[in-house]
N, C-alpha and C positions, 0 to 999 in steps of 0.2 A: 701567116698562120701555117700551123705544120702538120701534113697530114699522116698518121702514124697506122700502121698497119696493126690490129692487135689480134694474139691468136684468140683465136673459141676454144676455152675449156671445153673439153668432151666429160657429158656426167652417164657414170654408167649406171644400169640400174641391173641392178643384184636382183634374180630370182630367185625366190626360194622353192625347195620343192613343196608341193599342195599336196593336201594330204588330202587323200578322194575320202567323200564321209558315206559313212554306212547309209543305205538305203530302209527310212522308215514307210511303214507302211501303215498309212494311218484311215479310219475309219471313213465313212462317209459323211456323220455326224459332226464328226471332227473339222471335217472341207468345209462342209454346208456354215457350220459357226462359225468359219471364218469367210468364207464367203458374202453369206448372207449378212452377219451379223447379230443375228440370234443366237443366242446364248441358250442351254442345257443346263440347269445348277446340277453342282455336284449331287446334293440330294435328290436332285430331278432324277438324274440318271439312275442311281439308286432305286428309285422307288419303281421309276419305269423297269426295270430290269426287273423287281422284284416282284411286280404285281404281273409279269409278262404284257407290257404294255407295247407295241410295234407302230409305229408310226410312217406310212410310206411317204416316197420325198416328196410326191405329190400334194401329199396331207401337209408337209414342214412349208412349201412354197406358197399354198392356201393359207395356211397361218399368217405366214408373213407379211404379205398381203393384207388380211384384215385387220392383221393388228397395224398396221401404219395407217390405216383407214380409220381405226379407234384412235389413235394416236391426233391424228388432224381434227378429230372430233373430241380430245379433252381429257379420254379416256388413260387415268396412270396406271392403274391394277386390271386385268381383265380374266373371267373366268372365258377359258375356251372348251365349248362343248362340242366333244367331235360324236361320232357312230358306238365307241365302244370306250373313251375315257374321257376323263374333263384334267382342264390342265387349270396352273395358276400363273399367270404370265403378267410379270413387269414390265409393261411397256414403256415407262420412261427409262429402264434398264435395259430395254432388249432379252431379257431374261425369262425363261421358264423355271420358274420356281418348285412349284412340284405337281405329283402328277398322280392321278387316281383312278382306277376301273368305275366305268359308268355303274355297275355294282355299289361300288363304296360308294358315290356319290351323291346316287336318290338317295342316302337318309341323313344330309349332311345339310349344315345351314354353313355357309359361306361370306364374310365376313371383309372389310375393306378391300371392295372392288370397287371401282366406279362403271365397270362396262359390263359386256358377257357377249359371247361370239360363238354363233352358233355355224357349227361346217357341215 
């Protein structure tokens, strides 16, 4: 048997330059959705913005929370009642659907939910 010396190919690796990317600066809303996993529909936002509706992170973290409590309990639609709006929130979407001043609210009848969550 013959024992042969073989060279090693050397494989170079080619760097290209990186192109540094612009610095976005994005909302808190934004983090939290992805974070979290709760979702804001684009309407949501909308409507919150137009009815000045604010919601601290506090209040988004409370939600979350109860709605995966609804969630383990059955609940696919839930109306969430906060202090100063009520929301429309797809729980088997993770999703806030839309969103309304405790004003508009009291004269509304409210229609496939299966839950309600009061904060």
């Amino acid at each position: 048997m013959h024992k042969y010396i073989h060279p090693i190919q050397q494989h170079y690796v080619h760097h290209s330059a990186t192109k540094k990317q612009p610095i976005v600066k994005t909302s808190f809303q934004s983090i939290f959705e992805h974070v979290s996993g709760l979702k804001v529909s684009k309407h949501a936002k909308h409507r919150m913005q137009e009815r000045n509706i604010h919601i601290t992170d506090q209040t988004w973290r409370k939600i979350e929370t109860k709605l995966d409590e609804a969630k383990n309990k059955g609940v696919t639609e839930a109306l969430v009642v906060l202090n100063d709006a009520a929301l429309i929130v797809s729980a088997k979407n993770n999703t806030v659907v839309t969103a309304l001043h405790k004003t508009e609210a009291n004269d509304r009848i409210f229609t496939n939910i299966n839950g309600t969550i009061l904060i």
